[in-house]
PDBQT receptor file of N, H, CA, C and O in Angstrom, charges set to zero:
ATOM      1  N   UNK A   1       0.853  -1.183   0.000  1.00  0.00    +0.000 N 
ATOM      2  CA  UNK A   1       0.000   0.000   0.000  1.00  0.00    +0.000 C 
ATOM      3  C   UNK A   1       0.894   1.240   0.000  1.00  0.00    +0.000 C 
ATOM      4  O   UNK A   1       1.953   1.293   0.625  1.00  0.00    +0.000 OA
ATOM      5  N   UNK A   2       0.404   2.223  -0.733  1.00  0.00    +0.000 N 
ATOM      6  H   UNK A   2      -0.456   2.180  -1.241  1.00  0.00    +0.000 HD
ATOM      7  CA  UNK A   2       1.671   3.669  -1.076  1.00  0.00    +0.000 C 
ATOM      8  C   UNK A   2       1.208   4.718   0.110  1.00  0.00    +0.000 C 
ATOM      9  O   UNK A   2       0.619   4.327   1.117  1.00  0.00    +0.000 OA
ATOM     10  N   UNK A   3       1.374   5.396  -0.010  1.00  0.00    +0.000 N 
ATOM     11  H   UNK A   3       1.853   5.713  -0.828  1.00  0.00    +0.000 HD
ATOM     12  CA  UNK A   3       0.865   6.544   0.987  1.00  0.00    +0.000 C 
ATOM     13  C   UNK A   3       0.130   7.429   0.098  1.00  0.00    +0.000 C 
ATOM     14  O   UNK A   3      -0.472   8.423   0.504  1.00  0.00    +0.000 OA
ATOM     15  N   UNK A   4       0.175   7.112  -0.956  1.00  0.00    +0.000 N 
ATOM     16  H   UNK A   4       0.664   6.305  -1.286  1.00  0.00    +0.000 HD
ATOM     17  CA  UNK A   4      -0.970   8.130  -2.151  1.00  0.00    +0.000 C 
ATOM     18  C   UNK A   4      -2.734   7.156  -1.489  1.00  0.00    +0.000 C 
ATOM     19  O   UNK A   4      -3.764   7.800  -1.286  1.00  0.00    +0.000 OA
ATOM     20  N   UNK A   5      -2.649   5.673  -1.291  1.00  0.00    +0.000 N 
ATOM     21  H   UNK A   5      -1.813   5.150  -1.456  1.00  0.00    +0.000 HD
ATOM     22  CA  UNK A   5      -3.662   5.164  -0.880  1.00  0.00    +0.000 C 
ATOM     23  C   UNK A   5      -3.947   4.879   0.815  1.00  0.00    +0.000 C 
ATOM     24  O   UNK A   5      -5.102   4.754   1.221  1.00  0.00    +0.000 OA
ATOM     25  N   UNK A   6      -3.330   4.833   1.300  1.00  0.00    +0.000 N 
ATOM     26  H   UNK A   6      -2.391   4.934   0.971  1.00  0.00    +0.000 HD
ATOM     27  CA  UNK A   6      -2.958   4.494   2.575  1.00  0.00    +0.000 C 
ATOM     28  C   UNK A   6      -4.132   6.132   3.317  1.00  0.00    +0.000 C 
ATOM     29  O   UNK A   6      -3.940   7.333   3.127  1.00  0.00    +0.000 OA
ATOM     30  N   UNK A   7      -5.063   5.554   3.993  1.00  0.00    +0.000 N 
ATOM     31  H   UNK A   7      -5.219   4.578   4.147  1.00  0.00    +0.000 HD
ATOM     32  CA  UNK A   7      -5.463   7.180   5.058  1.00  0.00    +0.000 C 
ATOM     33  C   UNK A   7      -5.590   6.528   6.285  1.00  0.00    +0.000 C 
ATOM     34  O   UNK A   7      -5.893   5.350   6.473  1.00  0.00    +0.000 OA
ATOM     35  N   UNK A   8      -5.307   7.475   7.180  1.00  0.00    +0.000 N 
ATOM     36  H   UNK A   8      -5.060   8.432   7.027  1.00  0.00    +0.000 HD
ATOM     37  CA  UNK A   8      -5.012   7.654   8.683  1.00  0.00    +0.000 C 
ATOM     38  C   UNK A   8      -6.132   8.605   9.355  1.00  0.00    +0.000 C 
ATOM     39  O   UNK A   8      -6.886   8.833   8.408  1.00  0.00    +0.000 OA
ATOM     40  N   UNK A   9      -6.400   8.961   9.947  1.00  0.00    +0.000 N 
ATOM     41  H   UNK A   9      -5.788   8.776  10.716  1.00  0.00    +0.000 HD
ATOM     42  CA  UNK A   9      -7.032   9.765  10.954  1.00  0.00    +0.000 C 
ATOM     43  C   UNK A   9      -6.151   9.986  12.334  1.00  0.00    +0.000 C 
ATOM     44  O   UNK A   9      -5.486   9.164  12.965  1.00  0.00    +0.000 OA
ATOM     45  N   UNK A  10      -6.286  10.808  12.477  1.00  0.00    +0.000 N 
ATOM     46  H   UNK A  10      -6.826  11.476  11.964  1.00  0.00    +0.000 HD
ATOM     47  CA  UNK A  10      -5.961  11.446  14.370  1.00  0.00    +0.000 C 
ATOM     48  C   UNK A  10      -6.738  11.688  14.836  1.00  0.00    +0.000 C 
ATOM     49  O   UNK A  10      -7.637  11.995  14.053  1.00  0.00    +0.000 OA
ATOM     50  N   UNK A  11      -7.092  11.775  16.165  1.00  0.00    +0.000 N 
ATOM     51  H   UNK A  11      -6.362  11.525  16.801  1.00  0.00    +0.000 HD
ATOM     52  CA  UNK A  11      -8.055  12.237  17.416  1.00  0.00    +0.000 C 
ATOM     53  C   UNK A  11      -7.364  12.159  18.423  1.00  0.00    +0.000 C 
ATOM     54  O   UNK A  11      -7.085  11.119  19.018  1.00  0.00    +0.000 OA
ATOM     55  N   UNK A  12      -6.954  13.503  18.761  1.00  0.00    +0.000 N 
ATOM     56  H   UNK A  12      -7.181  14.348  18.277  1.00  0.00    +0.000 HD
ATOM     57  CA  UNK A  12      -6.421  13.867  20.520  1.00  0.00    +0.000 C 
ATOM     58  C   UNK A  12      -7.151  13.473  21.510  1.00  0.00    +0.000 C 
ATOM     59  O   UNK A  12      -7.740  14.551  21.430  1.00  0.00    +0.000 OA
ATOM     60  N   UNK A  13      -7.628  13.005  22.290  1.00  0.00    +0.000 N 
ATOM     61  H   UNK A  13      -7.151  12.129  22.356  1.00  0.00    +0.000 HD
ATOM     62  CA  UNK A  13      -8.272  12.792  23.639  1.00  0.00    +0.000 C 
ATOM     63  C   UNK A  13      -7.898  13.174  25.155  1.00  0.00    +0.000 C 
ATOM     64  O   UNK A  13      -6.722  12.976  25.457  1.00  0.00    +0.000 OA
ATOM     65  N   UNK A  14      -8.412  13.492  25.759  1.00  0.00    +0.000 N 
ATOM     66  H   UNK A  14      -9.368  13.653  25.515  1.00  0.00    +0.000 HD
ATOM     67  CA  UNK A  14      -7.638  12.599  27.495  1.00  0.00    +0.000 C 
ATOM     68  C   UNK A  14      -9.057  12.319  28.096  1.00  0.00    +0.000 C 
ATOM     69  O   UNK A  14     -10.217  12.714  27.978  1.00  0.00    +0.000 OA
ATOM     70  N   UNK A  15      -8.164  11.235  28.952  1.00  0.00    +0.000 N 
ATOM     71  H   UNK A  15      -7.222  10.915  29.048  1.00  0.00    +0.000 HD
ATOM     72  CA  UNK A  15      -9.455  10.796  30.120  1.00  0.00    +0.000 C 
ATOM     73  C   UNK A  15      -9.225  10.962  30.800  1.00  0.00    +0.000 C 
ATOM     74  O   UNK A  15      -8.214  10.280  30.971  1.00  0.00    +0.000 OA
ATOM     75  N   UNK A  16      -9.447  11.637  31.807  1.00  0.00    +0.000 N 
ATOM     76  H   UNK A  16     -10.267  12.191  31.668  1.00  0.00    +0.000 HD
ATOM     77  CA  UNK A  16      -9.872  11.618  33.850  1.00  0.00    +0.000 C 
ATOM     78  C   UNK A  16      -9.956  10.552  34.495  1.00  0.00    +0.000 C 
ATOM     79  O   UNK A  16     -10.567   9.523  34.203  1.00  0.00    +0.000 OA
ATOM     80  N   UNK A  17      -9.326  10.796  35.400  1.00  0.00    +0.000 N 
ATOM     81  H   UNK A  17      -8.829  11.631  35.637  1.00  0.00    +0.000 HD
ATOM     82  CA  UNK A  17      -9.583   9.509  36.688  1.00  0.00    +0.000 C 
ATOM     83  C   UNK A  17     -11.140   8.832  36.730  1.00  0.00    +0.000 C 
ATOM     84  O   UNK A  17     -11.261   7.666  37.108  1.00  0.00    +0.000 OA
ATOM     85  N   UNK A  18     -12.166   9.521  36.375  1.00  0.00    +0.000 N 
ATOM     86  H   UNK A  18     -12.067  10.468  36.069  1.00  0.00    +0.000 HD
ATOM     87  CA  UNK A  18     -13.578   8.994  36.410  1.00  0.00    +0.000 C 
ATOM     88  C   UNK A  18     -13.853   8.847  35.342  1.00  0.00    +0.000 C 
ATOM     89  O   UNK A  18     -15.017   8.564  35.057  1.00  0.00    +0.000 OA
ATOM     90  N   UNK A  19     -12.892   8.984  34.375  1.00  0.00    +0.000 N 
ATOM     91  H   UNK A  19     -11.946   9.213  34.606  1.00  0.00    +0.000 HD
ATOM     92  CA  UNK A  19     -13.521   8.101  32.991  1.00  0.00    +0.000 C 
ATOM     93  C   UNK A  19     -13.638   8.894  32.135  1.00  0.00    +0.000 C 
ATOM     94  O   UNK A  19     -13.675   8.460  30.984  1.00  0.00    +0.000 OA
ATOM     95  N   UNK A  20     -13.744  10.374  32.365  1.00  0.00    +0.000 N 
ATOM     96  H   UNK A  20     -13.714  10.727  33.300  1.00  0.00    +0.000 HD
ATOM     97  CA  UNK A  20     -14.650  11.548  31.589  1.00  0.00    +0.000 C 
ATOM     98  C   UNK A  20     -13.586  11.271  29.881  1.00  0.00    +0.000 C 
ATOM     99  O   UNK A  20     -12.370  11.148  29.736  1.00  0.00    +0.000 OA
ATOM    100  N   UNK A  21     -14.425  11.264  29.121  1.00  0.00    +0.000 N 
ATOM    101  H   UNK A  21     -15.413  11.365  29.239  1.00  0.00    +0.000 HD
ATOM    102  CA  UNK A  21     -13.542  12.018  28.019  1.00  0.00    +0.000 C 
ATOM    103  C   UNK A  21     -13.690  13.162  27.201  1.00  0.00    +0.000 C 
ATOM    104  O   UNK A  21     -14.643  13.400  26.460  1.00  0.00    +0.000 OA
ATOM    105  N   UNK A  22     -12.410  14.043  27.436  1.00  0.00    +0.000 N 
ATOM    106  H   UNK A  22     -11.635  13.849  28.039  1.00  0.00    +0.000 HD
ATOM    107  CA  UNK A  22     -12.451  15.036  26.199  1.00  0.00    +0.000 C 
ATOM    108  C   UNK A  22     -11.933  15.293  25.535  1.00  0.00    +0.000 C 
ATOM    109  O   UNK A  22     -10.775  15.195  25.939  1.00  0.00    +0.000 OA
ATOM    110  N   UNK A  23     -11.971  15.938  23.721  1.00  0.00    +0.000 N 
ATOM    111  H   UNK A  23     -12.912  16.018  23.393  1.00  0.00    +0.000 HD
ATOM    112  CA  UNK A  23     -11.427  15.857  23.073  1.00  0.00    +0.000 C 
ATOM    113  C   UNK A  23     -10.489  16.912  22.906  1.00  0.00    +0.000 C 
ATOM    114  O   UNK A  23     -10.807  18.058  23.227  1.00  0.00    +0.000 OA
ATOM    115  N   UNK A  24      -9.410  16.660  22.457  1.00  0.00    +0.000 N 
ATOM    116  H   UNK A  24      -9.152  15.730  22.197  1.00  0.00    +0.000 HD
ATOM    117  CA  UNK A  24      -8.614  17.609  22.726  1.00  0.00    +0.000 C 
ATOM    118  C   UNK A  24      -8.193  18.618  21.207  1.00  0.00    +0.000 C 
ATOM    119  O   UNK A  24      -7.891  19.802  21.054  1.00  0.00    +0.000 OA
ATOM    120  N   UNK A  25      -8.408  17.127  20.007  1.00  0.00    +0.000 N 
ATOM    121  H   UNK A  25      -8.654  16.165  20.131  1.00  0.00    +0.000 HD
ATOM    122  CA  UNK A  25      -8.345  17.424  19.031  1.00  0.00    +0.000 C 
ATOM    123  C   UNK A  25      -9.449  16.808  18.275  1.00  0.00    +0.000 C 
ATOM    124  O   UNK A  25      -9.690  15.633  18.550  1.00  0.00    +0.000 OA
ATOM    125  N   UNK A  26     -10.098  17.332  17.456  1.00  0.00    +0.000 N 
ATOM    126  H   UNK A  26      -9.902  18.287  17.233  1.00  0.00    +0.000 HD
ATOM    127  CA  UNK A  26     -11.170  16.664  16.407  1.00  0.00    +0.000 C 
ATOM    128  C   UNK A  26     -10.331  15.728  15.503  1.00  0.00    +0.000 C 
ATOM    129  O   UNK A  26      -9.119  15.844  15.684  1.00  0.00    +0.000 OA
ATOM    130  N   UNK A  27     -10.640  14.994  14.742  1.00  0.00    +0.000 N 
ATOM    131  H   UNK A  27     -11.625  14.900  14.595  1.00  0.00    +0.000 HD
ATOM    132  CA  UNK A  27     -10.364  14.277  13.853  1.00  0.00    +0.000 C 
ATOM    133  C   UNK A  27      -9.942  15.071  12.809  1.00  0.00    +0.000 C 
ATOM    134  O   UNK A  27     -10.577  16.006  12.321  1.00  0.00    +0.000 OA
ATOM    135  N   UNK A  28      -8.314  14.477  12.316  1.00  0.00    +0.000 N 
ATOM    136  H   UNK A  28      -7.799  13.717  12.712  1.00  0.00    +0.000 HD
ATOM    137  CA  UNK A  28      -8.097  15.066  11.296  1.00  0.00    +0.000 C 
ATOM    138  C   UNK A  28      -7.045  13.952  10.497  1.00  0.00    +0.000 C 
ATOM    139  O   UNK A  28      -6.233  13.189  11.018  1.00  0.00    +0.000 OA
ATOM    140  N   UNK A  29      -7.391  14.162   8.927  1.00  0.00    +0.000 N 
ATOM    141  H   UNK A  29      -8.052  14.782   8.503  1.00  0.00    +0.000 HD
ATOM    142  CA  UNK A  29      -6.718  13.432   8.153  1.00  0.00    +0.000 C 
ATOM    143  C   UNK A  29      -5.205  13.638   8.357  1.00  0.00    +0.000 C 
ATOM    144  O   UNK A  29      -4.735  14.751   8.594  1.00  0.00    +0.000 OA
ATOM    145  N   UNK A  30      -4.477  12.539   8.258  1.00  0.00    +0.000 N 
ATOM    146  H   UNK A  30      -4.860  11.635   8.066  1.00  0.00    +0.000 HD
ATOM    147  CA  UNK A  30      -2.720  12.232   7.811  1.00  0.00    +0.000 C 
ATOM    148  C   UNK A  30      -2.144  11.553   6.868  1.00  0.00    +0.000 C 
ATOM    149  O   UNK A  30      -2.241  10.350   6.623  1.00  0.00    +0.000 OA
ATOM    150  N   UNK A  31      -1.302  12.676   6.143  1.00  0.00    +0.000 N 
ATOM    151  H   UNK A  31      -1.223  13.653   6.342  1.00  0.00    +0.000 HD
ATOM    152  CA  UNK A  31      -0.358  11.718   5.638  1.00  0.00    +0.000 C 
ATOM    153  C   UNK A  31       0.540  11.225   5.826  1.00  0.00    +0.000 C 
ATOM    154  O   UNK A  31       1.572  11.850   6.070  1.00  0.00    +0.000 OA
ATOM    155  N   UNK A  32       0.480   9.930   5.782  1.00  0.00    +0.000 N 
ATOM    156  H   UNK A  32      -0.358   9.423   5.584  1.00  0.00    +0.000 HD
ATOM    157  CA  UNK A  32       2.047   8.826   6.591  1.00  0.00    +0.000 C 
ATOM    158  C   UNK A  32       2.800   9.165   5.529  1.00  0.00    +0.000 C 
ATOM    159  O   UNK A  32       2.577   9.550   4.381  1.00  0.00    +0.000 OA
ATOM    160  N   UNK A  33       4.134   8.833   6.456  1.00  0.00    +0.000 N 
ATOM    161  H   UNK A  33       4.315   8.520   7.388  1.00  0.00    +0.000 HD
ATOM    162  CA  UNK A  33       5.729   8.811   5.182  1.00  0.00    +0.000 C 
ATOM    163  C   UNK A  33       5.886   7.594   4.679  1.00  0.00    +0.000 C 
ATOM    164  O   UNK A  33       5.709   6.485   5.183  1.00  0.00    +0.000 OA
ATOM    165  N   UNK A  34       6.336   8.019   3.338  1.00  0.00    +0.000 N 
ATOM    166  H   UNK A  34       6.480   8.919   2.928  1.00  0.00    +0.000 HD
ATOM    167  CA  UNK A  34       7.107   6.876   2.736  1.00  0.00    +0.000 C 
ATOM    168  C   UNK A  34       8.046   5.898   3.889  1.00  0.00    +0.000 C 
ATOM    169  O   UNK A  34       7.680   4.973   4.615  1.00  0.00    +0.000 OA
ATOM    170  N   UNK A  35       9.368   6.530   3.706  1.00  0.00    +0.000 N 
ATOM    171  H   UNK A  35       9.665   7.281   3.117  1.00  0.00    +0.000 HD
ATOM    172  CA  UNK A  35      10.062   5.920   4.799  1.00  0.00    +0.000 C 
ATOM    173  C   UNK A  35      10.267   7.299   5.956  1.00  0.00    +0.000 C 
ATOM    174  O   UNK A  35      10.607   8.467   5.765  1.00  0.00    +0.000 OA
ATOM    175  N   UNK A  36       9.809   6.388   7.454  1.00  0.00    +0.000 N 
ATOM    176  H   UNK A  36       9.533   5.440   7.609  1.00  0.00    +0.000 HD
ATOM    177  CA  UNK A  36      10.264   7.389   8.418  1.00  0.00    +0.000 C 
ATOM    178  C   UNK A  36      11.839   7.881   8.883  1.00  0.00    +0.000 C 
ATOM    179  O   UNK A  36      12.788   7.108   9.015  1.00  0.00    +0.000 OA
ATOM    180  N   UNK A  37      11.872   9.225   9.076  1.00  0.00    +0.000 N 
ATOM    181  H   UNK A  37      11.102   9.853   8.969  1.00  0.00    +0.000 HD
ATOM    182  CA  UNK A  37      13.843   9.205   9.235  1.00  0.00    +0.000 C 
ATOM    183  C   UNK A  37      14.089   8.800  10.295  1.00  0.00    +0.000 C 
ATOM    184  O   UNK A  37      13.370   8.413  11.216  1.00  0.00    +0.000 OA
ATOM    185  N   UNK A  38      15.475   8.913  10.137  1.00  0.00    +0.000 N 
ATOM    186  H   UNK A  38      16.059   9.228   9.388  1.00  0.00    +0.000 HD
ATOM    187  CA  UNK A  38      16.225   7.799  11.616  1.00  0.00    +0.000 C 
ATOM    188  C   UNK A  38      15.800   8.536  13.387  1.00  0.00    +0.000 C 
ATOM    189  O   UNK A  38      15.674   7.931  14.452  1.00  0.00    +0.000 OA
ATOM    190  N   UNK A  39      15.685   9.882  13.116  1.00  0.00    +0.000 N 
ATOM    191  H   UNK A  39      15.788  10.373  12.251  1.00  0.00    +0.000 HD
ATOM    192  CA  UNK A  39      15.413  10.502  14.370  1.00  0.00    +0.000 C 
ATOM    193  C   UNK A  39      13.587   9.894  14.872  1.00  0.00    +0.000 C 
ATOM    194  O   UNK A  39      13.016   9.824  15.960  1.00  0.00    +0.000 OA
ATOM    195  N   UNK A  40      13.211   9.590  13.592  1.00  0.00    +0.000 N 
ATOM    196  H   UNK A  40      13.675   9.647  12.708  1.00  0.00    +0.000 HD
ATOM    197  CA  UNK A  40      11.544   9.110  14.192  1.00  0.00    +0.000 C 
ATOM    198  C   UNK A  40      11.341   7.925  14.561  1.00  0.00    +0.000 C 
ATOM    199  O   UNK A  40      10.180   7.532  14.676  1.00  0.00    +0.000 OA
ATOM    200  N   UNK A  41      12.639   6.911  14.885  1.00  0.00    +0.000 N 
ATOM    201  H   UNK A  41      13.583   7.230  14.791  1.00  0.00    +0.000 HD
ATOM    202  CA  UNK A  41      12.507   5.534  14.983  1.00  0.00    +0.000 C 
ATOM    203  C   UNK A  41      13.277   5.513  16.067  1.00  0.00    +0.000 C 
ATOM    204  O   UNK A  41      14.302   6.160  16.283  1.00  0.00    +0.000 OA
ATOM    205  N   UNK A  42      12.517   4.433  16.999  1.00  0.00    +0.000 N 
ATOM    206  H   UNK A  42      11.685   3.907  16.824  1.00  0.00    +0.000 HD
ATOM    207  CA  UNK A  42      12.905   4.031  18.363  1.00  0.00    +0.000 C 
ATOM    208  C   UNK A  42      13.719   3.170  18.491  1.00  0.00    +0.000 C 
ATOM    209  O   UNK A  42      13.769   2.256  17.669  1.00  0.00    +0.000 OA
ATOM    210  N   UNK A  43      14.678   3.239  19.684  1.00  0.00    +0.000 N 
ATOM    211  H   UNK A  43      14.638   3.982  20.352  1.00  0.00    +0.000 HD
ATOM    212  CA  UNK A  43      15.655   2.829  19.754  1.00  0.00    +0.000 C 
ATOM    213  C   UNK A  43      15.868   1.419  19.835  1.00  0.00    +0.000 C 
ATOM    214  O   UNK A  43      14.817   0.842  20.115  1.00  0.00    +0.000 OA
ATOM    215  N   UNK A  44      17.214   0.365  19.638  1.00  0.00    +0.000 N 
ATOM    216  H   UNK A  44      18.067   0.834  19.410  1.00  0.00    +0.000 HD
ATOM    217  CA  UNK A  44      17.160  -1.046  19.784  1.00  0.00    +0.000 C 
ATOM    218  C   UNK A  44      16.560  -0.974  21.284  1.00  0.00    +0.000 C 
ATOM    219  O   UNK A  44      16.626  -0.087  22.135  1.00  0.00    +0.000 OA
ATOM    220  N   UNK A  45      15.939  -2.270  21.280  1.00  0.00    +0.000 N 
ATOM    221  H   UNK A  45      15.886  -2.990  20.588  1.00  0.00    +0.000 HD
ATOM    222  CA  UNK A  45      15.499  -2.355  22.806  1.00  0.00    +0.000 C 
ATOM    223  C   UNK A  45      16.209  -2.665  23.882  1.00  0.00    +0.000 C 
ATOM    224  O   UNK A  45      16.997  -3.501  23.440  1.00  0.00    +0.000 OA
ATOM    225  N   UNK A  46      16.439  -2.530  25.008  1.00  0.00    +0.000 N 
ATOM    226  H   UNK A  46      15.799  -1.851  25.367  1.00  0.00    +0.000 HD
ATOM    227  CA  UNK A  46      18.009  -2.374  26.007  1.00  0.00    +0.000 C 
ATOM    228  C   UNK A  46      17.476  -3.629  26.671  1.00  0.00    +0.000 C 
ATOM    229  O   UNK A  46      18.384  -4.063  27.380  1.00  0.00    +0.000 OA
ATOM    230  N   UNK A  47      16.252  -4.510  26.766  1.00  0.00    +0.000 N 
ATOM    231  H   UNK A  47      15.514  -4.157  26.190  1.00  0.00    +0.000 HD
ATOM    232  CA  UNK A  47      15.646  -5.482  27.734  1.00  0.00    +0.000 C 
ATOM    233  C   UNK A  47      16.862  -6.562  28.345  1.00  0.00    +0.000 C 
ATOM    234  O   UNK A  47      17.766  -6.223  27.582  1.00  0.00    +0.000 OA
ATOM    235  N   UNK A  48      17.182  -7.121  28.798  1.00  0.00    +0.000 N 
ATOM    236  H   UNK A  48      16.448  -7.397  29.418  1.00  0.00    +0.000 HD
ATOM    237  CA  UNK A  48      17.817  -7.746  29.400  1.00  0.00    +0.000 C 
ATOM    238  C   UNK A  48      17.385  -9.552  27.965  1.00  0.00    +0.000 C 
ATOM    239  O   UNK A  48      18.315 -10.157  27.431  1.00  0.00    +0.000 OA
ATOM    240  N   UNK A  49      16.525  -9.770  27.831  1.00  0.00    +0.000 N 
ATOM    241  H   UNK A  49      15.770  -9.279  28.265  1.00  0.00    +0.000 HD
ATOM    242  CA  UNK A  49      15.976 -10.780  27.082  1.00  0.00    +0.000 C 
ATOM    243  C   UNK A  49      16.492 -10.077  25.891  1.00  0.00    +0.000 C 
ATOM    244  O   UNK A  49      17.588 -10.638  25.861  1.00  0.00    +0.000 OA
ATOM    245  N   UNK A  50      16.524  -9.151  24.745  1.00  0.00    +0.000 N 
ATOM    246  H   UNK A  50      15.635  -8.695  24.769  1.00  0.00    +0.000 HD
ATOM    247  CA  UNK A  50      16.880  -8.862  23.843  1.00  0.00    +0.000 C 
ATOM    248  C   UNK A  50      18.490  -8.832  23.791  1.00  0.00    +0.000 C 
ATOM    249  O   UNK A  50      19.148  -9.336  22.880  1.00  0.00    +0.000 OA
ATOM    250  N   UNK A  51      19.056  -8.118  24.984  1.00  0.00    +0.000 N 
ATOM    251  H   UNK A  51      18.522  -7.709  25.723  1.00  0.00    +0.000 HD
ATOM    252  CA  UNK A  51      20.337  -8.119  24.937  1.00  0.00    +0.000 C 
ATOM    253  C   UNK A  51      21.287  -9.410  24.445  1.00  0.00    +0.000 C 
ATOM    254  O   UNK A  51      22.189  -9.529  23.615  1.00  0.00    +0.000 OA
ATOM    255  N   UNK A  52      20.452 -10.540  25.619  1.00  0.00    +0.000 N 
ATOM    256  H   UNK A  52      19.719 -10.444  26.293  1.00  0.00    +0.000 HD
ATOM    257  CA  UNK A  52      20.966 -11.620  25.276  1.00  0.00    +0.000 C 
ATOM    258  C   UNK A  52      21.532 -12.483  23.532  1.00  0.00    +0.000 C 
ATOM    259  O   UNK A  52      22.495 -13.089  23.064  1.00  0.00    +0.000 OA
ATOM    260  N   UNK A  53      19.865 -11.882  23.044  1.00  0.00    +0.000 N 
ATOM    261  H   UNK A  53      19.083 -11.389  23.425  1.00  0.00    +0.000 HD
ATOM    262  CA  UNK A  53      19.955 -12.595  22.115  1.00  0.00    +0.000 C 
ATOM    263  C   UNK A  53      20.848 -11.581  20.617  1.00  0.00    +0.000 C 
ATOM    264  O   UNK A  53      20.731 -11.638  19.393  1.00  0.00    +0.000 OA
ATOM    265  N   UNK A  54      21.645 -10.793  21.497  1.00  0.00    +0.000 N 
ATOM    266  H   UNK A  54      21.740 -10.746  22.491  1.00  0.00    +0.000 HD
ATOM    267  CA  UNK A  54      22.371 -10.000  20.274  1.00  0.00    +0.000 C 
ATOM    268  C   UNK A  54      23.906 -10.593  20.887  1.00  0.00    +0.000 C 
ATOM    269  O   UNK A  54      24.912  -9.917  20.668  1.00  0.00    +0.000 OA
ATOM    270  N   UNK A  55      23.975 -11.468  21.409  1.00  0.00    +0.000 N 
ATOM    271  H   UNK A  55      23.158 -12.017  21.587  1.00  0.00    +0.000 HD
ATOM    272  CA  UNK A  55      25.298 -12.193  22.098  1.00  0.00    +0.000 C 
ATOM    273  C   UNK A  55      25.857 -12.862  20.809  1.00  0.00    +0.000 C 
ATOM    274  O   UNK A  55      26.885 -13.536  20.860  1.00  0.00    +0.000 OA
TER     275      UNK A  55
């Protein structure tokens, strides 16, 4: 799927301790990236179980 076909939506929210919700943002269309850059991608994972398996 390209990102010419690909649609997304956003909606900001928060909830309250009692549940309440409000919106923070209305719904609005996005366009995703092709490829995301290196600063938008999360790091190797440090887990103790992953570490291992980079031994």
């Amino acid at each position: 799927m390209s990102a010419e076909t690909a649609r997304m939506t956003l909606k900001v929210y928060e909830v309250t301790r009692d549940g309440i919700t409000r919106v923070l943002r209305e719904e609005a269309p996005v366009k995703p990236l092709e490829q995301p850059e290196n600063t938008h991608r999360f790091p190797p994972c440090a887990c103790p179980l992953c570490k291992a398996e980079d031994r």
